[in-house]
C-alpha positions as CSV (number, residue, x, y, z in Angstrom):
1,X,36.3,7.3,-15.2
2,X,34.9,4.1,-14.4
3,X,38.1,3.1,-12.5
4,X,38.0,6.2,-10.6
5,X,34.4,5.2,-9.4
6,X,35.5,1.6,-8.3
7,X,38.1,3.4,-6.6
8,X,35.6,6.0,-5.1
9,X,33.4,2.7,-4.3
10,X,35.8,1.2,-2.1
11,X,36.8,3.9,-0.4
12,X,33.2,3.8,1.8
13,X,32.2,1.9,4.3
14,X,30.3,-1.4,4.6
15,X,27.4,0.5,4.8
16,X,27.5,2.8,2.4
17,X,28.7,0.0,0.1
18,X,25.4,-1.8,0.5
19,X,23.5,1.3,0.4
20,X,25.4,1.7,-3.8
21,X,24.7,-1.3,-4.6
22,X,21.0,-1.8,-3.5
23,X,20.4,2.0,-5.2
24,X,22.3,0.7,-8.1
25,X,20.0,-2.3,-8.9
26,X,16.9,-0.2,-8.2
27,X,18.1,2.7,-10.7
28,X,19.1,0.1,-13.3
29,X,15.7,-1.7,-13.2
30,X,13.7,1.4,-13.4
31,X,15.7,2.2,-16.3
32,X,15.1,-0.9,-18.0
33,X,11.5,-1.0,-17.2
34,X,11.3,2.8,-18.8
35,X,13.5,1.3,-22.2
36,X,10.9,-1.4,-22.7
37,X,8.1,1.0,-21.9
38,X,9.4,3.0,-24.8
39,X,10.0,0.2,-27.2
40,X,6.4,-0.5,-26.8
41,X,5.7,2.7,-27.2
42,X,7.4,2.8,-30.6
43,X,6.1,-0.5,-32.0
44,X,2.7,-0.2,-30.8
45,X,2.1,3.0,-31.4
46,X,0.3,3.3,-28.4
47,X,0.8,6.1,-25.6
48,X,0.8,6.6,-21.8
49,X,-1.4,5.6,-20.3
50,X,-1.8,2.3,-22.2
51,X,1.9,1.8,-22.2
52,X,2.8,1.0,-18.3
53,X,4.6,-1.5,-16.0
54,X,1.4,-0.6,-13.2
55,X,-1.7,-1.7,-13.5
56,X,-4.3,-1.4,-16.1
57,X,-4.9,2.2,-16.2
58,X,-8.7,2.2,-16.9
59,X,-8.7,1.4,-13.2
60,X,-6.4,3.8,-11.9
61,X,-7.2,4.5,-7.8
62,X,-9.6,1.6,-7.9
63,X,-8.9,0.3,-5.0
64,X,-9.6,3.5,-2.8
65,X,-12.9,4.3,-4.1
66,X,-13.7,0.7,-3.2
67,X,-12.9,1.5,0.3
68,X,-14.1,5.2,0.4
69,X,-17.4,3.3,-0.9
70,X,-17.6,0.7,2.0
71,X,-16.2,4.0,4.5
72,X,-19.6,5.4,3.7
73,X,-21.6,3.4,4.7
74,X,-20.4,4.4,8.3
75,X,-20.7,2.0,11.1
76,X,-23.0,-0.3,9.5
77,X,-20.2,-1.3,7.0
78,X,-20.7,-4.7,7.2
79,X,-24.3,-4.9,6.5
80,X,-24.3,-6.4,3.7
81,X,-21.4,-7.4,1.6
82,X,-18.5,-5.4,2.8
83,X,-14.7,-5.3,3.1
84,X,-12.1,-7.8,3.5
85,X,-10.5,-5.7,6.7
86,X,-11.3,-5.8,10.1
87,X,-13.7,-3.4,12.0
88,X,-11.4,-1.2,13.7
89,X,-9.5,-0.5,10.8
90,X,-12.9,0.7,8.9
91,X,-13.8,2.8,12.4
92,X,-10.6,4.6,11.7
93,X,-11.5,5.0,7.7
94,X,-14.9,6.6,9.0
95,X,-13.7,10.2,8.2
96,X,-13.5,9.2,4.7
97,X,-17.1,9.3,4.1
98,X,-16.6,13.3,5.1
99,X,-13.8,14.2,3.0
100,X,-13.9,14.2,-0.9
101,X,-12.9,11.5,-2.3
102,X,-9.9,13.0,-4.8
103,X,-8.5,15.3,-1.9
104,X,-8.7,12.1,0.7
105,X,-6.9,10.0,-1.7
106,X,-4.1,12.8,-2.6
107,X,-3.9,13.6,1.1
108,X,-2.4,9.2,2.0
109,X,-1.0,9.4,-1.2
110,X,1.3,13.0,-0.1
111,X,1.6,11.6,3.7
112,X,2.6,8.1,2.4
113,X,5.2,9.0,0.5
114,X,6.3,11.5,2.5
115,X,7.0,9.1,5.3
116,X,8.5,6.8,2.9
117,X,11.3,8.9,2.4
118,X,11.9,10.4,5.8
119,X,12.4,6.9,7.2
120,X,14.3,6.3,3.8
121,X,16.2,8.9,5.4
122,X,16.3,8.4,9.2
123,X,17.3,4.5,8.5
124,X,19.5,5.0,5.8
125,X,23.6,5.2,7.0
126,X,25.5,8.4,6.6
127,X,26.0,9.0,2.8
128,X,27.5,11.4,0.6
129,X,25.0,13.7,-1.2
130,X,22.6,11.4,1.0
131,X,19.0,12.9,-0.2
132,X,20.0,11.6,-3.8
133,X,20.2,8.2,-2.9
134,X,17.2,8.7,-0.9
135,X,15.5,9.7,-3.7
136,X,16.2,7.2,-5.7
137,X,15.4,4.4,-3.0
138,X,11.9,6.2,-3.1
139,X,11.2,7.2,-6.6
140,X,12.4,4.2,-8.1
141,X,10.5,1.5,-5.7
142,X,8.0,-0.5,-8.1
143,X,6.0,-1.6,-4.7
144,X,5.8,2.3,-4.1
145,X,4.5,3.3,-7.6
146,X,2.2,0.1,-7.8
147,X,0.2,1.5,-4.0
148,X,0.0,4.7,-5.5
149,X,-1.4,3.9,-8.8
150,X,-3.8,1.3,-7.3
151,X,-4.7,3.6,-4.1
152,X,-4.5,0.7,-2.2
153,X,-4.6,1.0,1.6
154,X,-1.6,-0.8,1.6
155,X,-0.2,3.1,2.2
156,X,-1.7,3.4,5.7
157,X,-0.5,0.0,7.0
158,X,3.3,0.3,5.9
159,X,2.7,3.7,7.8
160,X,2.0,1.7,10.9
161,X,4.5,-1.3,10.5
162,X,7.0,1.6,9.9
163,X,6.7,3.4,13.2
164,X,6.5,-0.3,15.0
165,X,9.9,-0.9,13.5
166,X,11.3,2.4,13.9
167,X,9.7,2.4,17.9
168,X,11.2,-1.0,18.5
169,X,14.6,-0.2,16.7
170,X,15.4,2.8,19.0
171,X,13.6,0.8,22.1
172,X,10.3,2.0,22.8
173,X,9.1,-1.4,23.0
174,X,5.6,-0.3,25.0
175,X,4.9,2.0,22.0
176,X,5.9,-0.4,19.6
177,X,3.7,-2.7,21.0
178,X,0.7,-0.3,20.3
179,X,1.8,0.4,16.8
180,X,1.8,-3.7,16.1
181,X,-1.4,-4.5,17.7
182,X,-3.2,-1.5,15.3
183,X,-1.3,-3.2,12.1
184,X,-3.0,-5.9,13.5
185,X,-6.1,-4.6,13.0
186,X,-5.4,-3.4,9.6
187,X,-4.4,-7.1,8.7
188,X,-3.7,-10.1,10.0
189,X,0.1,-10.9,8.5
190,X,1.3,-8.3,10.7
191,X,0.8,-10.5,13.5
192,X,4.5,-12.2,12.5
193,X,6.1,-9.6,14.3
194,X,5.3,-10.8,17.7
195,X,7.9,-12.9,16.9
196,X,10.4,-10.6,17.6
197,X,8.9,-9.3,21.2
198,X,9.3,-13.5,21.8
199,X,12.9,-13.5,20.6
200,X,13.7,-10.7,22.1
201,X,12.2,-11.9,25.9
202,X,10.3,-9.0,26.0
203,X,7.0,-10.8,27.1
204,X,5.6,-8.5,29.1
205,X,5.2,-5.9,25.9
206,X,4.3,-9.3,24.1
207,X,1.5,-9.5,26.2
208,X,0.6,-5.7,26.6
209,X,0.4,-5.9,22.3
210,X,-2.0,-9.1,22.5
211,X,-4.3,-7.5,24.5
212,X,-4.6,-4.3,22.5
213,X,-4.6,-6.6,19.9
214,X,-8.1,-8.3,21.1
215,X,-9.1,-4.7,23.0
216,X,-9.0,-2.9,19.4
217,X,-10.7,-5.6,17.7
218,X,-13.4,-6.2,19.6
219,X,-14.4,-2.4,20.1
220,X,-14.1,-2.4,16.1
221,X,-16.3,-6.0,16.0
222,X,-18.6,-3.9,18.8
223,X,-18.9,-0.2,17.2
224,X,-19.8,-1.8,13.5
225,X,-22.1,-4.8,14.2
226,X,-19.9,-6.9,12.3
227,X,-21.3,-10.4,13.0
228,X,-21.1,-13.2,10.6
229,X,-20.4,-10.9,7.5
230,X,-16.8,-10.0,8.6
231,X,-16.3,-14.1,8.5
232,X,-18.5,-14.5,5.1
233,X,-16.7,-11.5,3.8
234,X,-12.8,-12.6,4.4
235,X,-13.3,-15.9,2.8
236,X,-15.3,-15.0,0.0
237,X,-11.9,-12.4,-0.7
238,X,-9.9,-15.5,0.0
239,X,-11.3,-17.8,-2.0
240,X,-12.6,-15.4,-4.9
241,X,-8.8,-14.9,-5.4
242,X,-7.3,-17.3,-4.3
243,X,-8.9,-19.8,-7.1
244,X,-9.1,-17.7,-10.2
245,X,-6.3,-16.9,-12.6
246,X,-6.7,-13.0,-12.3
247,X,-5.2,-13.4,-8.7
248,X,-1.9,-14.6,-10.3
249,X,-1.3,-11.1,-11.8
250,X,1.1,-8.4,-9.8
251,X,1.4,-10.8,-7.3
252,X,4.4,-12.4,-5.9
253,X,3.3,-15.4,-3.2
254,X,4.9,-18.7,-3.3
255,X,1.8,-20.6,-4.4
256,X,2.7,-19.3,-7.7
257,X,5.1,-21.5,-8.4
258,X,3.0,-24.2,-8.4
259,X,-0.1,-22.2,-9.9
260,X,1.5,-20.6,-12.9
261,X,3.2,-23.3,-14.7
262,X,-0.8,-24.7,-13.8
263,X,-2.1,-22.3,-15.7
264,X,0.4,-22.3,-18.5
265,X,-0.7,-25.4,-19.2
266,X,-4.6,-25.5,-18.6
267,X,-5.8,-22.6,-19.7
268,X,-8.1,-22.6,-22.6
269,X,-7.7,-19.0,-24.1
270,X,-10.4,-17.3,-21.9
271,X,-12.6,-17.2,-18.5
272,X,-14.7,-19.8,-20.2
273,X,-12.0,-22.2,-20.2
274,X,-10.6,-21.8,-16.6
275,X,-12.4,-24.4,-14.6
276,X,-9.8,-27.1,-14.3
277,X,-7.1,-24.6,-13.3
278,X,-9.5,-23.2,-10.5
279,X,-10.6,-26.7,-9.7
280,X,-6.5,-27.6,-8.9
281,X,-5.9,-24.4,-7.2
282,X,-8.6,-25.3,-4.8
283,X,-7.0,-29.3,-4.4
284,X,-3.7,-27.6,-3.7
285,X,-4.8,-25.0,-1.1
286,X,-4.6,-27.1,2.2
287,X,-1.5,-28.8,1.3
288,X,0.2,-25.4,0.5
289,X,-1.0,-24.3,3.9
290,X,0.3,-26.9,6.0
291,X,3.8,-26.2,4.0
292,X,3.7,-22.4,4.5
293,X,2.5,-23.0,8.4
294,X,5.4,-25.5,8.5
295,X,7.7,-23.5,6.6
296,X,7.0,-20.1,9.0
297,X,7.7,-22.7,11.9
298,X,10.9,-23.0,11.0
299,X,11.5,-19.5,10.4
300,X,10.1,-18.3,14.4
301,X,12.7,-21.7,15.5
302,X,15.6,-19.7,13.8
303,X,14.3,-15.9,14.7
304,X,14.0,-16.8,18.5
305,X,16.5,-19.3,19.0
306,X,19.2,-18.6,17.3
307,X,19.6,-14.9,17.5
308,X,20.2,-13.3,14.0
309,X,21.0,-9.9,13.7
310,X,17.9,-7.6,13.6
311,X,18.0,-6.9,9.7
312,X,17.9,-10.7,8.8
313,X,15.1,-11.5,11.6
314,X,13.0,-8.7,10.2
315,X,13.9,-9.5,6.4
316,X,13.1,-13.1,7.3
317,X,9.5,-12.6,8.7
318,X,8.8,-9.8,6.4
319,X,9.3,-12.4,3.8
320,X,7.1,-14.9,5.2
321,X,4.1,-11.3,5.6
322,X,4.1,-10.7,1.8
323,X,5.1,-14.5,0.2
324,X,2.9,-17.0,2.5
325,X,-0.5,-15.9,1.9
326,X,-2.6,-17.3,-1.1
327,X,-2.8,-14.0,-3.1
328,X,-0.3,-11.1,-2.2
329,X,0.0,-8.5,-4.3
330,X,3.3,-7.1,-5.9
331,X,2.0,-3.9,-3.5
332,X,2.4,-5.6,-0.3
333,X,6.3,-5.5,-1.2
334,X,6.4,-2.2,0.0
335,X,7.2,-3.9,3.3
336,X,10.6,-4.8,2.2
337,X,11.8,-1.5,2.5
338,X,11.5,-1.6,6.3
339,X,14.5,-5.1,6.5
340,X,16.3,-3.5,3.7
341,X,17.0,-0.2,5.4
342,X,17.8,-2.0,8.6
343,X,20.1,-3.8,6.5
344,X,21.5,-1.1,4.6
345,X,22.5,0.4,8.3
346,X,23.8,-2.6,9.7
347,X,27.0,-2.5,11.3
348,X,30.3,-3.9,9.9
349,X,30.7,-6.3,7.2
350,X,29.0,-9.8,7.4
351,X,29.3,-12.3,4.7
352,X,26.7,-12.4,2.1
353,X,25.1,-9.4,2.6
354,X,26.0,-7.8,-0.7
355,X,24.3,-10.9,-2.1
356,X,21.4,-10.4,-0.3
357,X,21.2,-6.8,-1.2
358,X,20.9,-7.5,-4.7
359,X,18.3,-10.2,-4.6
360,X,16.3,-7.6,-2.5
361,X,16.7,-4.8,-4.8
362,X,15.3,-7.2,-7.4
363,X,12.4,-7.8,-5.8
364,X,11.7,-3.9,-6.1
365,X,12.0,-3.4,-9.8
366,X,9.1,-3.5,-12.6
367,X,8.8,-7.2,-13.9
368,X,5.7,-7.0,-16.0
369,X,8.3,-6.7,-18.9
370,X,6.1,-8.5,-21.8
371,X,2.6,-6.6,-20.7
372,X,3.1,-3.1,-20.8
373,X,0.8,-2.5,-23.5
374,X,-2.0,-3.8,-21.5
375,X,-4.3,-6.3,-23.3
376,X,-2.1,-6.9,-26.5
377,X,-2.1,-10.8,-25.9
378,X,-4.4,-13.1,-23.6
379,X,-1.7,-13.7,-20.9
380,X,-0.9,-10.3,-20.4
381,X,-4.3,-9.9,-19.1
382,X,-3.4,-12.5,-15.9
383,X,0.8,-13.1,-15.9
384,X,3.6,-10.8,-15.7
385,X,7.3,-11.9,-15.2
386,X,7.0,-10.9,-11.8
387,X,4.6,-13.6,-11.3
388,X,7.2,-16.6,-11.3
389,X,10.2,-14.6,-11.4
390,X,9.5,-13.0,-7.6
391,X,8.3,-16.0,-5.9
392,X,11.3,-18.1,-6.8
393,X,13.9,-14.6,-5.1
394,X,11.9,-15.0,-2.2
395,X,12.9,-18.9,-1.9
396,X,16.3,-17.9,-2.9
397,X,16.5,-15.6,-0.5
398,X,15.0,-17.8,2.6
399,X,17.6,-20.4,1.5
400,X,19.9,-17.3,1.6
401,X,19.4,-16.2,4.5
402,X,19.2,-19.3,6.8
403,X,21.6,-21.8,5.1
404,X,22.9,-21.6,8.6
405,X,20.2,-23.2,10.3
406,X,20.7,-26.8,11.5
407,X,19.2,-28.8,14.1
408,X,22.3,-29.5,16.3
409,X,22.7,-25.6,16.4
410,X,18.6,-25.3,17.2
411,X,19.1,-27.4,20.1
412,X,21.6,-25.5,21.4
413,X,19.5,-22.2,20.7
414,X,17.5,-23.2,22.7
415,X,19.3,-24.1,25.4
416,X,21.3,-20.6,25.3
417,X,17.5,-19.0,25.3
418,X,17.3,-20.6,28.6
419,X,20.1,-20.0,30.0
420,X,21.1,-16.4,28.8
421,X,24.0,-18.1,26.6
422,X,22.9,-17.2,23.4
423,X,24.6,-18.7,19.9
C-alpha cells in the first residue's frame, strides 16, 4: 500500500507535489498536537477546556470584547485610554457598538473562515478530490484556530491582505493598491508590501496606495479626535509587551531568541521576581531594532533588485510582517497562508521548494506541547515550544530562501532594474 502511494505521489505534478507535502505536515502536527492533548487528558485528569494547545480558555474571545468595548465608545474612542489601532480602522469597527456582541463575533468569525478557504481554494493548484485538501489546509492551521479562539481582529486584516494579494496576483494593481493602503490602516506591518509595487515598477499605483494611505488616516485621525492618545496609546501596547515575560507566550518574533533563554535564566518563580528580565529586554530593544531595520533592508535590496519569483518575494516580506516586530503573536501567522498558497501554485519545479514547504508547514502546527493543561507549572503560564522553536524556522527559512543573495549579483540587480535587464 504504502508503495502504491509513493507511486501515486509521483505520478503528480510539481504542484501538486508541494500541495502533499505541505497538507501532510499540517495533518501530522494536528495529529500530534491532539495525541498529547489526550495524554494530558489521561494523566491529569483534567477535561476540555482546560486541556488545549489555544489559549487559556477562561479568556476565550477576549480579544473582541476588548475591541467591541473600545467600538462603543463611538467616535470619541480615544478619549481616554483606548486601542492600539489606528482611527480609520476603529471608524470601520463603529457598527459594532450596534450589533450584539455574540452574533458580531460569530458573524467575522463565519466570514473569516469562509474566505479562508475559498482563497485556499481559488490559489490552490488543480488537485485530486481538491476540497479535501482544502479542508485540511483550513481546519488544521494552528494560526487559524488561535484567531478564532482569541477573537482577535487579526480575522478582518488577513481579509484585506488577502484580496491585495489575490488583486495584485491576477493584476488589478489600482485595486490592489486600495486594499494595501486600508491594511494599512488596520496596522502598520502591512506597509512591507509596497515593496512589491517598487519591485515591480509600478510607481504610479505605489503612489496612488500612499496617498490613500495618508487620505484614510487622516479622515480616521479627523472623524475620532485622536490627538496625542493614539501616540500614548501605541507605545504604552509596545512597551507594556514588549518588556514583560507574558508577551513571550504564543508568540513567534525573532527577539525571542535572545529574550527567552533571558528569561530562562532570570526569572525568579513569579511576577515579583521579573524586574531584571524586563530591565534587559528594555537594554536590548534599540539594538534589536537597528538589526531588524537592517535585516528588512536587505530583504527590499533582494525583493526589488534581484527579481525572485512572486511566492518567495511575498514569503520573504511576509516573514519580516509577523517575525520583526517586538511582540507578534502566533495569530499573526495566519499571514503565511497568503506565500504558501502562492507557492503551492507556482509553476514548475525549482530547487528547494519542497524544503521550504515543510519548514512552512511547521510554522503552522500547535507547539505549546508541554502546556496544554494550562497552569500546571510556572512556565507554562509565559513559554510554549513555539516560543523558541518558531523564531529560529523563520531565520532558517530567511537563510533559506536568500542563500542566493550576494553583493556582486546586487550590483548587477540593480543595474538590470535600470536598464530593463533583469537577473
Amino acid at each position: 500500500m504504502f508503495q502504491s502511494l509513493i507511486q501515486r505521489y509521483r505520478t503528480l505534478s510539481p504542484a501538486q507535489q508541494r500541495t502533499v507535502v505541505f497538507c501532510g505536515v499540517l495533518l501530522a502536527g494536528m495529529l500530534a498536537a491532539l495525541a498529547v492533548m489526550v495524554l494530558n487528558l489521561l494523566l491529569k485528569r483534567a477535561y476540555y477546556p482546560a486541556v488545549t494547545f489555544l489559549f487559556d480558555p477562561r479568556y476565550r474571545f477576549g480579544d473582541f470584547y476588548d475591541v467591541a468595548s473600545f467600538a462603543a465608545r463611538g467616535l470619541d474612542v480615544y478619549a481616554q485610554i483606548g486601542p492600539n489601532y489606528f482611527p480609520f480602522f476603529m471608524v470601520l469597527l463603529l457598527p459594532l457598538k450596534y450589533l450584539p456582541v455574540q452574533a458580531a463575533l460569530w458573524g467575522v468569525s463565519g466570514v473569516f473562515v469562509a474566505f479562508y478557504a475559498w482563497l485556499a481554494y481559488r490559489l490552490m493548484p488543480p488537485m485530486p478530490c481538491k476540497p479535501a485538501w482544502v479542508a485540511v489546509f483550513t481546519v488544521c492551521s494552528f494560526p487559524l484556530l488561535l484567531a478564532l479562539d482569541r477573537g482577535n481582529v487579526e480575522m478582518l486584516l488577513f481579509i484585506v491582505c488577502g484580496l491585495f494579494i489575490y488583486c495584485y496576483q491576477k493584476g488589478y494593481l489600482k485595486t490592489a493598491g486600495l486594499w494595501l493602503a486600508l491594511a494599512i490602516n488596520m496596522k502598520l506591518y502591512p506597509a512591507v508590501f509596497l515593496v512589491l509595487f517598487a519591485a515591480d515598477k509600478k510607481y504610479r499605483e505605489l503612489l496612488l496606495t500612499l496617498c490613500l494611505t495618508a487620505g484614510f488616516f487622516a479622515l480616521g485621525y479627523w472623524l475620532t479626535g485622536a490627538g496625542n492618545k493614539l501616540g500614548h496609546n501605541l507605545a504604552f501596547f509596545a512597551m507594556f509587551y514588549q518588556q514583560r515575560p507574558f508577551g513571550l507566550q504564543f508568540s513567534h518574533s525573532l527577539m525571542n531568541i535572545v529574550r527567552v533563554p533571558a528569561f530562562m535564566s532570570l526569572d525568579g518563580g513569579g511576577p515579583d521576581t521579573w524586574g531584571p528580565f524586563t530591565q534587559f529586554s528594555a537594554e536590548i530593544s534599540l539594538p534589536y531594532m537597528l538589526f531588524v531595520l537592517a535585516l528588512f533592508a536587505v530583504i527590499c535590496l533582494y525583493v526589488v533588485f534581484l527579481n525572485p519569483p512572486r511566492w518567495k518575494a511575498v514569503l520573504l516580506l511576509t516573514l519580516a510582517e509577523i517575525g520583526f516586530p517586538f511582540i507578534s503573536g502566533d495569530y499573526t501567522l495566519v499571514h503565511l497562508a497568503l506565500p504558501a498558497l502562492l507557492l503551492l501554485a507556482a509553476p514548475g519545479r525549482q530547487t528547494r521548494q519542497t524544503g521550504v514547504c515543510v519548514l512552512l508547514a511547521l510554522l503552522f502546527i500547535p507547539m505549546n506541547f508541554w502546556s496544554h493543561t494550562y497552569y500546571m507549572t510556572h512556565y507554562a503560564m509565559v513559554l510554549n515550544a513555539g516560543s523558541l522553536v518558531r523564531p529560529l524556522l523563520i531565520v532558517v527559512l530567511l537563510a533559506v530562501l536568500m542563500q542566493d543573495f550576494t553583493w556582486h549579483r546586487l550590483k548587477t540587480g540593480v543595474r538590470g532594474y535600470f536598464t530593463g535587464i533583469r537577473p
